[in-house]
KEKE-344601 format. One record per residue (C-alpha): residue number from 1; residue in three letters; z, y, x. Coordinates in pm, 1 decimal, padded with zeros to 6 digits. Layout:
<pts>
  pos  code        pz        py        px
  NUM   ala         Z         Y         X
...
</pts>
This chain:
<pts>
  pos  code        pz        py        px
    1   unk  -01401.8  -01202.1  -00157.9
    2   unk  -01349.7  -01502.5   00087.3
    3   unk  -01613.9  -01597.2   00318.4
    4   unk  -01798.5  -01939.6   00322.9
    5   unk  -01796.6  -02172.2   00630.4
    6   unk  -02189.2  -02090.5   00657.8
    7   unk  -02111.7  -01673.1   00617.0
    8   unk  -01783.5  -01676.5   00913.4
    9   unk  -02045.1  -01516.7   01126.5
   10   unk  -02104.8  -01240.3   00887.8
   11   unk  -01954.2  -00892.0   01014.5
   12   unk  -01971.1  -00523.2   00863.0
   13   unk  -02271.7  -00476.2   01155.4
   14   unk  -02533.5  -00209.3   01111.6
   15   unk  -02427.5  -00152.6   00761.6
   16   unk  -02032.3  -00074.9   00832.2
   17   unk  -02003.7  -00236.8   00475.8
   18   unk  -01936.4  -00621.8   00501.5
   19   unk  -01930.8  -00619.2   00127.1
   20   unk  -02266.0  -00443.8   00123.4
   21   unk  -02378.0  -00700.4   00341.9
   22   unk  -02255.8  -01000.6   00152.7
   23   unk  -02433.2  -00770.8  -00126.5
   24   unk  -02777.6  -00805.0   00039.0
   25   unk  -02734.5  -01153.9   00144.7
   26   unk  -02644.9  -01281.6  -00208.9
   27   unk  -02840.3  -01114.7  -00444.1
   28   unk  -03188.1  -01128.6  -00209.4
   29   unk  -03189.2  -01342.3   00123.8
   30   unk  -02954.4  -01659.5   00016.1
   31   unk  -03134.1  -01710.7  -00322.9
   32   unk  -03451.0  -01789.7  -00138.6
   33   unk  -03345.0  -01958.6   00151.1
   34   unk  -03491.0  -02298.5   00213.1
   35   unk  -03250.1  -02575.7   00165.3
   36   unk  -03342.3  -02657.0   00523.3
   37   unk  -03255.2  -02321.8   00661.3
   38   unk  -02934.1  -02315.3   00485.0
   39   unk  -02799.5  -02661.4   00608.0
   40   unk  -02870.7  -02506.8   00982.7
   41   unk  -02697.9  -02230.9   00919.1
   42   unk  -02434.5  -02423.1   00801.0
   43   unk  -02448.8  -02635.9   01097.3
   44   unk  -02476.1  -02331.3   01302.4
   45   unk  -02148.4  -02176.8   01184.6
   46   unk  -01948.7  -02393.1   01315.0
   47   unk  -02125.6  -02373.3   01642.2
   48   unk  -01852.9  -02085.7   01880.9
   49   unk  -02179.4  -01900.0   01955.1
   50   unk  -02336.4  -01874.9   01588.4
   51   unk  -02344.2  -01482.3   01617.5
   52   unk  -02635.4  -01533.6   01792.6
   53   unk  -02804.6  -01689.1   01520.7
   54   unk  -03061.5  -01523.7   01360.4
   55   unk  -02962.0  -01290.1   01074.6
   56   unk  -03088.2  -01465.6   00711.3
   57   unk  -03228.5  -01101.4   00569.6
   58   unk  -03380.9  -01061.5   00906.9
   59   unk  -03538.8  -01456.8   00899.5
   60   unk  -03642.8  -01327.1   00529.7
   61   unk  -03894.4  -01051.8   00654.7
   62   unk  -03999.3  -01259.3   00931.1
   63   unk  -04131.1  -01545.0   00751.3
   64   unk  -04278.0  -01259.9   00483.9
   65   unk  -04483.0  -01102.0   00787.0
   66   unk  -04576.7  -01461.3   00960.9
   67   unk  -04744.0  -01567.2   00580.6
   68   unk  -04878.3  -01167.0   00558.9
   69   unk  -05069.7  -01217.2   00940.0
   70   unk  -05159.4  -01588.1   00852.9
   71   unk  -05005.2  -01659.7   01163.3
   72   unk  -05137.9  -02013.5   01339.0
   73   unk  -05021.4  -01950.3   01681.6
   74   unk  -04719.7  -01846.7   01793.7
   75   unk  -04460.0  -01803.6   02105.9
   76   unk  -04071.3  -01791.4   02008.9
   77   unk  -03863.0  -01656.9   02318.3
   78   unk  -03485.4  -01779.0   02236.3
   79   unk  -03440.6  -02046.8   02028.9
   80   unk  -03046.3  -02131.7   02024.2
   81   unk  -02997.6  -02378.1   01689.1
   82   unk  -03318.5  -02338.3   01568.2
   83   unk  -03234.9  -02075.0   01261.6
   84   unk  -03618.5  -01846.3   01317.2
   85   unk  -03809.5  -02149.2   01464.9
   86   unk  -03735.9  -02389.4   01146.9
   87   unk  -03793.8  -02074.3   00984.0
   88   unk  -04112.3  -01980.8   01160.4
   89   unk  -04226.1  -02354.9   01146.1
   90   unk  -04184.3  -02334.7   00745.8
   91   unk  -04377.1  -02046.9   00718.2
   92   unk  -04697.4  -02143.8   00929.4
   93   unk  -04999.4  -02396.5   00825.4
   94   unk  -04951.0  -02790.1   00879.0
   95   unk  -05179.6  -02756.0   01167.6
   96   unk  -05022.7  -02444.3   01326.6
   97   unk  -04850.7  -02453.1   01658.2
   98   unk  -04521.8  -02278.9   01823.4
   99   unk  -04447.2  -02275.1   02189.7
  100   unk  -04037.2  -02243.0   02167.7
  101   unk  -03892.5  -02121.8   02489.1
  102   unk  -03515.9  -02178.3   02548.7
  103   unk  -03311.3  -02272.3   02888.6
  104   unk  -03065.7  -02478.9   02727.3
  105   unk  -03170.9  -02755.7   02498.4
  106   unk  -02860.7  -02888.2   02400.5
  107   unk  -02808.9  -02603.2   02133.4
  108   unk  -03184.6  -02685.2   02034.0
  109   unk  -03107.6  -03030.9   01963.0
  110   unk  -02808.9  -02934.7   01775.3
  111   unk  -03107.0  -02849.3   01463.5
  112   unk  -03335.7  -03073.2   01565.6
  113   unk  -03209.4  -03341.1   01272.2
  114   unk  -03261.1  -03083.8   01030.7
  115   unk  -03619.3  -03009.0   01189.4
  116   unk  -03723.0  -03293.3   01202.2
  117   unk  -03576.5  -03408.6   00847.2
  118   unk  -03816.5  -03102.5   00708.0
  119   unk  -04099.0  -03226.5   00847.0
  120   unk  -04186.6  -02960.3   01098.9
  121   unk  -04101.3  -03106.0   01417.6
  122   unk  -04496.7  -03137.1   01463.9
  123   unk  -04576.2  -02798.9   01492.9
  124   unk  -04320.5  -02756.7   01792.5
  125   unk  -04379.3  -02740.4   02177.6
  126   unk  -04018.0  -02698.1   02309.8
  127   unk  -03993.5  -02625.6   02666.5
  128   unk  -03681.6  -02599.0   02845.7
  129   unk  -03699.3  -02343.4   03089.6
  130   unk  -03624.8  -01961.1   03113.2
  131   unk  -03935.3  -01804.3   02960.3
  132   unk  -04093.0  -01525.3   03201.2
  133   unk  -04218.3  -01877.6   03433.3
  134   unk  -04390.2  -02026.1   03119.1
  135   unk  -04518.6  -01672.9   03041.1
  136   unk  -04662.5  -01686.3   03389.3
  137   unk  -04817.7  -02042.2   03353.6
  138   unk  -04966.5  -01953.1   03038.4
  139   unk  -05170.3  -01639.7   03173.7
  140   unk  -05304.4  -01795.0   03468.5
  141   unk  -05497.7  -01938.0   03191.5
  142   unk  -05776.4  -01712.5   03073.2
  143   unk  -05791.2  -01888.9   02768.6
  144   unk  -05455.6  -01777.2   02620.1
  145   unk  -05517.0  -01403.7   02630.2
  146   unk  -05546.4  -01262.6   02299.0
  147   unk  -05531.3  -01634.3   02161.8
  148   unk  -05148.0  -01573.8   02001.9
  149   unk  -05077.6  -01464.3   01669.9
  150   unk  -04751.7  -01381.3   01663.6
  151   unk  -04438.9  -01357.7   01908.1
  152   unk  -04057.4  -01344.4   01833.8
  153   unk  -03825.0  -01255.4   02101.1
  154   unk  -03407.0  -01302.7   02106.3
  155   unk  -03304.8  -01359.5   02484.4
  156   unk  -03171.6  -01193.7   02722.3
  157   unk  -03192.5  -00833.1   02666.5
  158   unk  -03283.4  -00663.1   02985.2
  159   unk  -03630.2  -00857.9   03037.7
  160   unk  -03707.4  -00749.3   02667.0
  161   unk  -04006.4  -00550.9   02898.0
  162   unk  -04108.5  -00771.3   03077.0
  163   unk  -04150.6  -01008.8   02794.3
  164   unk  -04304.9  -00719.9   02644.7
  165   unk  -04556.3  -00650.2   02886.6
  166   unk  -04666.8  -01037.7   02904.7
  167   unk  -04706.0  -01079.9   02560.8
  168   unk  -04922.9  -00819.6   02487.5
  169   unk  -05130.4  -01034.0   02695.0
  170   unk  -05118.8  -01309.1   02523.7
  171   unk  -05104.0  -01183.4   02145.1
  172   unk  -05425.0  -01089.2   01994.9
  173   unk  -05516.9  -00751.7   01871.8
  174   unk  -05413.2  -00705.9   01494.9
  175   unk  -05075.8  -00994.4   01639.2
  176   unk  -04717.4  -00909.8   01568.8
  177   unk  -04443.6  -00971.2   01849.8
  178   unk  -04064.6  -00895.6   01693.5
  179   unk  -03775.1  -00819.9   01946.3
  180   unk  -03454.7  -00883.4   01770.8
  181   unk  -03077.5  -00674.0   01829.8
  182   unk  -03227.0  -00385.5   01916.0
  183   unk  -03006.3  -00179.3   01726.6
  184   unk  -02722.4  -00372.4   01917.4
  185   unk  -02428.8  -00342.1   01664.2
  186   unk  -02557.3   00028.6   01665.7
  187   unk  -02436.9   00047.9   01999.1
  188   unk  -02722.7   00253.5   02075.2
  189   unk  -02631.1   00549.7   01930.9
  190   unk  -02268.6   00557.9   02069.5
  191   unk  -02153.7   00733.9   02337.2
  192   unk  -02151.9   00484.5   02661.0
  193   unk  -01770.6   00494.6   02684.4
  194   unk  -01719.1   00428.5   02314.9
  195   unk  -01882.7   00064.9   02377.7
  196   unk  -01681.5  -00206.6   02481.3
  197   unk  -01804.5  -00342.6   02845.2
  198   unk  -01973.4  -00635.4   02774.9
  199   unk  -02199.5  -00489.7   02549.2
  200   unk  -02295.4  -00198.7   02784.7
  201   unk  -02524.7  -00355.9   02998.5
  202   unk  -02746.5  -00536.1   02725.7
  203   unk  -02690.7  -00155.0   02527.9
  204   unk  -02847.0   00001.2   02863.5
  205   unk  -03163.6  -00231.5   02840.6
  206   unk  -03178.1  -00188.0   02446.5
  207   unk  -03208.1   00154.8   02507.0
  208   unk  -03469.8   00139.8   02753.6
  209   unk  -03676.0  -00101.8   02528.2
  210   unk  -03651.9   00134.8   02274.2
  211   unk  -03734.1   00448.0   02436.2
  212   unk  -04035.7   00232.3   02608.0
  213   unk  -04227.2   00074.2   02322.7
  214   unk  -04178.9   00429.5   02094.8
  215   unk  -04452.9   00569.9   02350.0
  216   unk  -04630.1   00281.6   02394.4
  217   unk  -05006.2   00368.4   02275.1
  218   unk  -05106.0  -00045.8   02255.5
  219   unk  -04882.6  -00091.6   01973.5
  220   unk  -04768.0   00042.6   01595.7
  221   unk  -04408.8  -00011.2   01592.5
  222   unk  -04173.1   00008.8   01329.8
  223   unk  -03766.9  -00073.8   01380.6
  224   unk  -03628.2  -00178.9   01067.5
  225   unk  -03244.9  -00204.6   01020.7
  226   unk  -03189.5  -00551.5   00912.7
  227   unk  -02968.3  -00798.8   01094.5
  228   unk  -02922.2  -00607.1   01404.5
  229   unk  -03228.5  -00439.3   01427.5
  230   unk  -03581.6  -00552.4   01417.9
  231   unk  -03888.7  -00376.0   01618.6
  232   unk  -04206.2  -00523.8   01489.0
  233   unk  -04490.0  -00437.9   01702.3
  234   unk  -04848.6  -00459.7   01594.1
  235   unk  -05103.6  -00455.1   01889.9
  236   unk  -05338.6  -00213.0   01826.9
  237   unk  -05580.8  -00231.0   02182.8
</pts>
């Protein structure tokens, strides 16, 4: 089976089976993809970073959850091409709102067209910065606790904490936040000196995450195995 331009990201991952994946991809997460969605994808595989693009069975139960919470206000923490916010964006009323958080902006723009040719480009704030400064700015704001719906986080692994930490300030009780990778090419159930050095200190923070938020009595947590791991937290207090 050869791969498509828009599937040359696609690896045997979590799974170990890349035909199993292809499997899932095909029969379920492709077939109701948005036509917008799949152009950025597209886009994004030719892009040399597109693994870090969000995974389309992973976008799937995302926007499934976003319509399930009626989700009106959210934060997105990583943006990259724009794969979960167009996704996010779709899923969320005309008069809903995103703050997108993302250092670089020239990988932003780089889906912007197709965001903007679906009509969504309305319901985005995109700031340019690294996010725990915005996070900041928007809590010295009394308004904004509890005012968020929903979160999605897919930065840099080793604040994945202190994001944590400030947006359980900010999301509501009853509000989902999602931390993507945190299975980490399932990384984090190797042996440290089976993983390759470059993934061992993001593995080391993964790890911590995890073992963090399993204890963590404000939230319900489950970590489903799609893409490369999904922990969906519900606050709870």
């Amino acid at each position: 089976m050869e791969f498509t331009r828009a599937e040359s990201f696609l690896h045997d991952g979590l799974l170990q089976s890349l035909e199993l994946t292809k499997y899932i991809l095909k029969t379920n997460g492709y077939p109701r993809e948005p036509t917008p969605l799949k152009k950025l994808r597209e886009v994004t595989a030719r892009h040399p970073g597109k693994l870090m693009s969000t995974a389309p069975d992973s976008g799937q139960l995302i926007g499934v959850l976003l319509k399930l919470i009626n989700a009106k206000k959210t934060i997105e923490i990583g943006v990259y091409t724009g794969y979960s916010l167009l996704l996010t964006a779709l899923s969320i009323p005309y008069d809903a709102m995103i703050i997108a958080i993302d250092p670089n902006k020239e990988t932003y723009e780089i889906g912007l067209p197709i965001i903007q040719k679906a009509g969504v480009e309305h319901k985005i704030n995109f700031i340019e910065s690294q996010a725990l400064p915005v996070l900041d700015i928007l809590l010295q704001n009394k308004d904004n606790e509890g005012s968020f719906d929903f979160a999605f986080v897919d930065a840099d692994k080793e604040n994945y904490l202190n994001y944590h930490e400030r947006l359980l300030k900010l999301v509501k009780v009853g509000g989902l936040i999602i931390f993507d990778n945190t299975l980490w090419g399932g990384t984090v159930a190797q042996p440290e000196e089976a993983v390759s050095e470059d993934r061992k200190e993001s593995r080391r923070s993964i790890i911590e995450f995890n073992n963090s938020v399993s204890i963590d009595q404000r939230i319900e947590i489950a970590l489903a195995p799609s893409g490369d791991g999904l922990t969906i937290c519900r606050r709870i207090r």
